[in-house]
C-alpha positions in Angstrom: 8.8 -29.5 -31.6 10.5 -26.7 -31.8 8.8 -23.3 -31.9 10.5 -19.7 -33.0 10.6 -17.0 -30.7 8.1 -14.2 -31.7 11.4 -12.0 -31.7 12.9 -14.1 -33.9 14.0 -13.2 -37.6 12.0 -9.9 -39.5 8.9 -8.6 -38.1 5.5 -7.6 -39.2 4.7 -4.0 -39.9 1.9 -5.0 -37.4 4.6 -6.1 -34.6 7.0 -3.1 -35.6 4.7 -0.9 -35.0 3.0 -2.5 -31.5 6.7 -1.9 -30.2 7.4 1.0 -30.9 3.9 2.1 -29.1 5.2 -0.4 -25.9 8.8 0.8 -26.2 7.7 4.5 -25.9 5.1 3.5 -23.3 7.0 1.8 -21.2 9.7 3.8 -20.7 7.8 7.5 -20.3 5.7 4.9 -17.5 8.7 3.7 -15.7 10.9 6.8 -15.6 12.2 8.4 -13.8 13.6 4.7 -12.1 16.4 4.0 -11.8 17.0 7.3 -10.5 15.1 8.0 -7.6 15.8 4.7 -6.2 19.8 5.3 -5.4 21.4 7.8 -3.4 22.4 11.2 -5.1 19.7 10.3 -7.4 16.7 11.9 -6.1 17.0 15.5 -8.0 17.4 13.5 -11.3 13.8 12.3 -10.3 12.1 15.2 -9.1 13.3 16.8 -11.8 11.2 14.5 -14.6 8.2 14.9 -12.0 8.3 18.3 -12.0 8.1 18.3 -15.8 4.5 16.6 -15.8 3.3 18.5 -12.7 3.7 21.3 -15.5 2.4 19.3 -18.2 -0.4 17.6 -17.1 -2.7 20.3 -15.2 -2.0 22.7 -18.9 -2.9 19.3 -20.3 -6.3 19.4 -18.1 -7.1 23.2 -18.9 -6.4 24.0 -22.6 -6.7 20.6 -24.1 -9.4 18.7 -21.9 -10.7 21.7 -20.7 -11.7 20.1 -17.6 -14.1 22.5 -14.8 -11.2 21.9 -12.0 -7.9 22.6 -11.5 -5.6 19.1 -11.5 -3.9 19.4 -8.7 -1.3 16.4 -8.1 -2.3 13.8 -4.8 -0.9 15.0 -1.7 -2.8 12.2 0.1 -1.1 8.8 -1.2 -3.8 8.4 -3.9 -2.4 7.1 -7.1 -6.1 7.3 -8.5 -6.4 11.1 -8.9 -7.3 12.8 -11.9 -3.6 14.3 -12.4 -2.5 10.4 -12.9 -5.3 9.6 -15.3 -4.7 12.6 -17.1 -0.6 11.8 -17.0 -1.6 8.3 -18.2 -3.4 9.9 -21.4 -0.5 12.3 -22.1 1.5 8.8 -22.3 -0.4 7.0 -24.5 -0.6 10.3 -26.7 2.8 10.2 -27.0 3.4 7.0 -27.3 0.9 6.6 -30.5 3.1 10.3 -32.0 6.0 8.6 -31.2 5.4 5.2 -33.3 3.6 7.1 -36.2 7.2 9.1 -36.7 9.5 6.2 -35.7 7.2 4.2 -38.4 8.1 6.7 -41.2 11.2 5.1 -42.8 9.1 2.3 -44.4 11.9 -1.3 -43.4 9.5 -4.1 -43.2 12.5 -6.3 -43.3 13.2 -4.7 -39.9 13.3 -6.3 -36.3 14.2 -4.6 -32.8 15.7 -7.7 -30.7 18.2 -6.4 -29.3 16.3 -3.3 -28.2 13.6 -5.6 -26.9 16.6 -7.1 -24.9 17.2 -4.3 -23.4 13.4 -3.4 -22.8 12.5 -5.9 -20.7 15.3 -6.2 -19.2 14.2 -2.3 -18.2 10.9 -3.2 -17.3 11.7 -6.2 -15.1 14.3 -4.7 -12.9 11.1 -1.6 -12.2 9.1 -4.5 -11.7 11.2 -5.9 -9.4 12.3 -2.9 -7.4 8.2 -2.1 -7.4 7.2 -5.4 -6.0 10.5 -5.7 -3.6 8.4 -2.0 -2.2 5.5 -4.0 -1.7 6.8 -6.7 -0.3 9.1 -4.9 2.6 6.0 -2.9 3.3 4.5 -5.6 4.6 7.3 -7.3 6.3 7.8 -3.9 8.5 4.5 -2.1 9.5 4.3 0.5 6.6 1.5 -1.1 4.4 -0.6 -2.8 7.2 0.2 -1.8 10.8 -2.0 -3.5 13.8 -5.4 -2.2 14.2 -5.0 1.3 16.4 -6.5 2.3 19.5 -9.5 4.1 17.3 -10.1 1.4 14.7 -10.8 -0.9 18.1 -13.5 1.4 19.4 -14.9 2.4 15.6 -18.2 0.4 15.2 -17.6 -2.5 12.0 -20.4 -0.6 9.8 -18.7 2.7 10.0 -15.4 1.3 8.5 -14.9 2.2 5.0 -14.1 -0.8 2.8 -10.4 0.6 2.6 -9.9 0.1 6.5 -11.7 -3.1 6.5 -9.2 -4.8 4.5 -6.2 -2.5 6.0 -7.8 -4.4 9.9 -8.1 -7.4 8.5 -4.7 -7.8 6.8 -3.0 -5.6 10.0 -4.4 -7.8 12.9 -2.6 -10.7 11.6 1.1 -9.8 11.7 1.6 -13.6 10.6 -0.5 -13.0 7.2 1.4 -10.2 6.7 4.8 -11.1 6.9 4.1 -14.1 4.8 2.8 -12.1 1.7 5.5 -9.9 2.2 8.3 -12.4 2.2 6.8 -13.8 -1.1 6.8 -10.8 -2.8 10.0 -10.2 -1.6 11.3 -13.7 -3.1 9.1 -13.0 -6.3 11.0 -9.6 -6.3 14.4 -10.9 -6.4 13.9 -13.2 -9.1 13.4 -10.1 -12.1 17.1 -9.3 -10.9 18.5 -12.7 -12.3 17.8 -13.1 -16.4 17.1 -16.6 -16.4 14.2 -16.3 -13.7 12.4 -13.8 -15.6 9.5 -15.9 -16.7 9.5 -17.5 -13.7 9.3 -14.2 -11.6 6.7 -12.8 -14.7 4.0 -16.0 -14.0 4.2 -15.5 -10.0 4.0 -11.5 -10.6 1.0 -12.3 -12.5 -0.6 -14.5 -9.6 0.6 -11.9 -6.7 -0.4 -8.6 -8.6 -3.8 -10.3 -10.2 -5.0 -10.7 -6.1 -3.4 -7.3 -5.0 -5.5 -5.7 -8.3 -8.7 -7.4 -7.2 -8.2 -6.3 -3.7 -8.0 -2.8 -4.9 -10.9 -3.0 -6.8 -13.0 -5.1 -4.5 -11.9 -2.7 -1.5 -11.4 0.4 -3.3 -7.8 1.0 -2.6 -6.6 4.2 -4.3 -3.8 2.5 -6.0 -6.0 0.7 -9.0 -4.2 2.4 -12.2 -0.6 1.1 -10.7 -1.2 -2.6 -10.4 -3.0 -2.8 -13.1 0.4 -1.4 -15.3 2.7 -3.9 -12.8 0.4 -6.8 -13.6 0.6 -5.7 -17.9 4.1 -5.8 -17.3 4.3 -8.9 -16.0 2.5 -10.3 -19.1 4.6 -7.4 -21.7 7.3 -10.0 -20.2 5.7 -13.5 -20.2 4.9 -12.8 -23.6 7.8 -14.0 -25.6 7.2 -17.5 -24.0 3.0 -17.6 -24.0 3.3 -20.2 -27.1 5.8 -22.1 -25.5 3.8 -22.1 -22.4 0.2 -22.9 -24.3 2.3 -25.9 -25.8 3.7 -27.4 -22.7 1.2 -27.0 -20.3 -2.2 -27.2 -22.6 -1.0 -28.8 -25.8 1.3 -31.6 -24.2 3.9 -30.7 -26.7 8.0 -30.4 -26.3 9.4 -26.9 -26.4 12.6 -26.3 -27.2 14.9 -23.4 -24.9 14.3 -20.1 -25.4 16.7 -18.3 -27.6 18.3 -15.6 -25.3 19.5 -12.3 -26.9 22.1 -11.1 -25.0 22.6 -7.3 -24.2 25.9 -7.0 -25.5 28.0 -8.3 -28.6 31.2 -9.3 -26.2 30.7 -11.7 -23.1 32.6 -9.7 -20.3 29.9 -6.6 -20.9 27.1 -9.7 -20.8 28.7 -11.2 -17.7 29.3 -7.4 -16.3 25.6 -6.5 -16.6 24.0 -9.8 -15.1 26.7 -9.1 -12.1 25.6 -5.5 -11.9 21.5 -6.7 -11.9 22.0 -9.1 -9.6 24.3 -6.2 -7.0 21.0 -3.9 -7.9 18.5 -6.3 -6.3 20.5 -7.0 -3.8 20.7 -3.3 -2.7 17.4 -2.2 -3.6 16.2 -5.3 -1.3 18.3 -4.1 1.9 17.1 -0.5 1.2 13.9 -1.4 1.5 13.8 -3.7 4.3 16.3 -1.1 6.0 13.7 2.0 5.1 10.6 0.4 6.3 12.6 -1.1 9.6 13.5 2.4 10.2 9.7 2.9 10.3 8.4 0.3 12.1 10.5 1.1 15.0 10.2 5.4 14.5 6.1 5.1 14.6 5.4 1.3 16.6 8.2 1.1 18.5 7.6 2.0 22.5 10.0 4.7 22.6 7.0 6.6 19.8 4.2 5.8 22.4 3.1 8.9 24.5 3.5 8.6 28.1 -0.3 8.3 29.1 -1.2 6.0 25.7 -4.3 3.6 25.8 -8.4 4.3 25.9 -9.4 5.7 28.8 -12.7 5.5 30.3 -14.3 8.5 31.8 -15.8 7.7 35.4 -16.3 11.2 36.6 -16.5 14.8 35.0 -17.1 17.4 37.1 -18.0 20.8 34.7 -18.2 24.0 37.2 -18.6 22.2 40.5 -21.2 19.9 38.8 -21.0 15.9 37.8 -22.4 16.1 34.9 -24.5 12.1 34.6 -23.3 9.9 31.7 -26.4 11.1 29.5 -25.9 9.1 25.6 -27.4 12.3 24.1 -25.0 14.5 26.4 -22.5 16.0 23.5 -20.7 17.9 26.5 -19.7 15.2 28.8 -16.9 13.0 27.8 -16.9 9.4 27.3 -13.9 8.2 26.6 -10.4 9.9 25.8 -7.6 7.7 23.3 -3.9 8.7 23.6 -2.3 7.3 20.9 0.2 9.6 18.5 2.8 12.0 20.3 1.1 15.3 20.1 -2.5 14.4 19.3 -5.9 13.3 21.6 -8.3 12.3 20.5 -12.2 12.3 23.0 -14.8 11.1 22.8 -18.1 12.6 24.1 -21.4 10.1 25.4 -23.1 10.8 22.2 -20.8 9.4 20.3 -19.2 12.0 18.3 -15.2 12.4 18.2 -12.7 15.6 18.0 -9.4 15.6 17.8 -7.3 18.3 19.8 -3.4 19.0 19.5 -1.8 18.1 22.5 1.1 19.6 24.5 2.2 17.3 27.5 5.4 18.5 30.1 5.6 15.0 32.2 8.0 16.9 34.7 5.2 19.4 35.5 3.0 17.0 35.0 0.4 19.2 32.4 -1.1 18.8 29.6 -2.7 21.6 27.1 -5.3 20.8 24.7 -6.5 23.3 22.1 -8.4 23.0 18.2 -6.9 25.3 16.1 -9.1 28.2 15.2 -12.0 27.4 17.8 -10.5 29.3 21.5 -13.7 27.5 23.1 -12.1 24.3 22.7 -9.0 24.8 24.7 -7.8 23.2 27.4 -5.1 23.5 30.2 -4.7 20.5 33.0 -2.5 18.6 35.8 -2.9 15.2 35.7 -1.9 12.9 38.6 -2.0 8.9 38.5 -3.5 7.9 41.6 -2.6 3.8 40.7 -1.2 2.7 37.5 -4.7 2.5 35.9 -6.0 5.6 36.8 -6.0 9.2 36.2 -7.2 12.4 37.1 -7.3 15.8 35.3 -7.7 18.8 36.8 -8.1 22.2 35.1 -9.6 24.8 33.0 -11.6 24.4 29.2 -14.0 26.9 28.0 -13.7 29.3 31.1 -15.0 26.6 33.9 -13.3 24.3 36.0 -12.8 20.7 35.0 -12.3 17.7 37.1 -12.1 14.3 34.9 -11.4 10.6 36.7 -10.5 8.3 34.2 -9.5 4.9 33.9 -7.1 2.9 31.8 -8.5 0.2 29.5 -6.8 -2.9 29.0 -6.8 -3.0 25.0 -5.9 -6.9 24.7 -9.5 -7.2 26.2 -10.8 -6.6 22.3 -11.7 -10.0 20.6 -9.5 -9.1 17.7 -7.0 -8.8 19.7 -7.3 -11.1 22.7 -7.8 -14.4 20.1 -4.4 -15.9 18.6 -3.7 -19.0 17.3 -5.4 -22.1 17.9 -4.3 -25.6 16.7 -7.3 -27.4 18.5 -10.8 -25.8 18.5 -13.5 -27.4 20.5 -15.9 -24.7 20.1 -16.1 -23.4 16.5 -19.0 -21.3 17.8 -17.0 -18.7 19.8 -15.6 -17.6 16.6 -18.7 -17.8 13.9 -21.8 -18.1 16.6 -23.1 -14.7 15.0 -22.8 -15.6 11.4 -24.0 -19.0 11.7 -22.0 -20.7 9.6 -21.7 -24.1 11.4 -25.4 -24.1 10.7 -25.1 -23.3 7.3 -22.8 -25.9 6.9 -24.4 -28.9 8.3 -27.2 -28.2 6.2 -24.9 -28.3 3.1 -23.9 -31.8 4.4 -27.5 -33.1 5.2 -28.7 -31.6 1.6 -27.9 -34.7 -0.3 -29.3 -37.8 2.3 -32.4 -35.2 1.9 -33.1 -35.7 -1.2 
């Protein structure tokens, strides 16, 4: 049985009108890509955000009249009010847009070439977005290992954000696999033929990431959600052929292409050119988030006293002050971690973070809070044995003496545990949630009754 492609011969006012709504959408959406994502590019880019950072907080004031100022995210949100209010500025003008394109009444009327050329728009940003995603996770940009504080935060105090970003970053295994398939799904929006194919695992890979960011509250919500409706905007075309095949059991004939161009060197030219595209854009990434990985994870970005240290002694004005848990003066623990940052902890539990200024030739270390002179510090250190440390100094006016110790930080279960083909003793892993026990009384349920 053959079936006609929904693009296929006139359209209905209704379908004329849908695309011209999606046509507009799509494209105010995906700009300012391509440019942005190819050298010389960038100002091309900045210079269409810079026209909504104008437009969208006058937006907020004199049309919305909102009670705050939209300000655009400084902090990787993509869920800020300045991109729902952005969003509503598209859809406004994508509705004006379709109402004046509708005008000159042709009923008789079809746009398949243009649709050609519209998803052939939205795949390759679909495929440049998802090759992002996917050599974020190969690299450690996305999810990085667990750091020195995450190990020593308490489970209940994580936020829901940071329990997936631990969970997915202690498993550099997991991680690399979802990126490599994202990667693969990626590549195949650069190749024409493999669109439908790349659309359907799109819509499996970006369905998950979407739950995930709902589930966990990731701050990127309103993004998938548009990658996973383009993934459909593009499966579309073939969802009877698909209901047919797989639900129906009916035959379905090929899919008749539209090609971008009336002569078959410019067709030939342009699948060559997409296919050189997602080639590049895949090495950039992988390059870019390489470069990372090795700039923030790499040894050479570790400070020269990094790991938790354990406070043994402090000595405050000739006094050792006991390790009191309600004692918010004494320290507990100190956690070198980032060049140019410390972070201590005190026996009651609370945190602060200090800059840090370190000469290892001299061998001294300053430690100061902006804006609050009674938090400063100035020490020589001296490592008695690998392991250990002392400081020596002045903080707050009196003398300071600290002995410290290096903890070893593959100790941690969620560290110290790898992989294990054989498991004898399920119970070192679950004893606490009792799920053995849960499960052998799923399996004794039935001889029960």
């Amino acid at each position: 049985m053959e079936n006609q492609s929904p693009t296929a011969g006139n359209w209905s006012s209704v379908q004329l009108l849908a695309f011209r709504f999606t046509f507009t959408y799509l494209i105010l959406y995906n700009l300012p890509f391509p440019f942005g994502a190819f050298p010389h590019t960038v100002k091309v880019a900045q210079g269409y955000e810079f026209l909504w950072l104008n437009l969208v907080p006058w937006v907020g004031k004199h049309v919305l009249r909102l009670g705050h100022e939209i300000v655009a995210s400084t902090n990787c949100s993509g869920d800020t009010t300045y991109d729902y209010v952005r969003v509503l500025c598209f859809l406004t003008l994508s509705v004006a847009a379709s109402v004046l394109w509708s005008l000159p009444d042709r009923p008789a009327a079809s746009y398949q070439r243009l649709h050609e050329w519209l998803r052939c728009y939205v795949r390759l940003s679909v495929g440049s977005a998802i090759l992002m995603y996917g050599a974020a996770k190969v690299f450690l940009m996305h999810f990085p290992p667990p750091n020195l504080s995450k190990l020593l935060e308490p489970l209940g105090e994580y936020s829901r954000m940071g329990l997936l970003w631990t969970f997915t970053g202690s498993s550099r295994g997991y991680s690399q696999f979802a990126g490599w398939v994202q990667i693969f799904n990626g590549m195949l929006f650069f190749i024409p033929r493999l669109t439908m194919l790349g659309a359907l695992v799109g819509i499996v890979v970006f369905s998950n990431i979407l739950v995930l960011n709902l589930g966990y509250d990731l701050p990127v919500k309103l993004y998938s959600l548009h990658v996973l409706l383009m993934c459909l905007f593009l499966v579309l075309p073939d969802a009877r052929r698909l209901m047919n095949f797989f639900l129906l059991n009916r035959s379905v004939a090929p899919y008749p292409d539209t090609a971008l161009f009336n002569r078959r060197r410019l067709n030939f030219a342009a699948l060559v050119a997409q296919m050189m595209m997602g080639g590049f854009l895949v090495s950039s990434h992988l390059y870019r988030t390489y470069a990372y990985e090795k700039r923030n994870f790499g040894m050479a970005s570790r400070p020269p006293l990094y790991g938790i240290w354990i406070v043994d002694e402090f000595v405050l004005a000739g006094r050792m002050l006991p390790s009191l848990l309600t004692d918010e003066t004494r320290w507990q623990r100190m956690v070198f971690e980032f060049p140019k940052k410390v972070r201590i902890q005190s026996m009651n539990g609370s945190w602060t973070g200090y800059e840090l200024g370190e000469d290892t030739v001299k061998k001294t270390l300053t430690m100061q809070k902006p804006n609050d002179p009674g938090k400063e510090f100035e020490f020589t250190y001296s490592n008695p044995a690998p392991q250990s440390l002392i400081l020596q100094g002045i903080g707050g006016g009196n003398e300071i003496r600290v002995n410290l110790h290096r903890v070893d930080e593959r100790q941690f279960a969620l560290l110290a545990r790898g992989l294990h083909w054989i498991d004898e003793d399920a119970d070192l892993v679950m004893d606490e949630e009792r799920v053995c026990d849960r499960i052998k009384l799923a399996d004794r349920a039935p001889a029960a009754r």
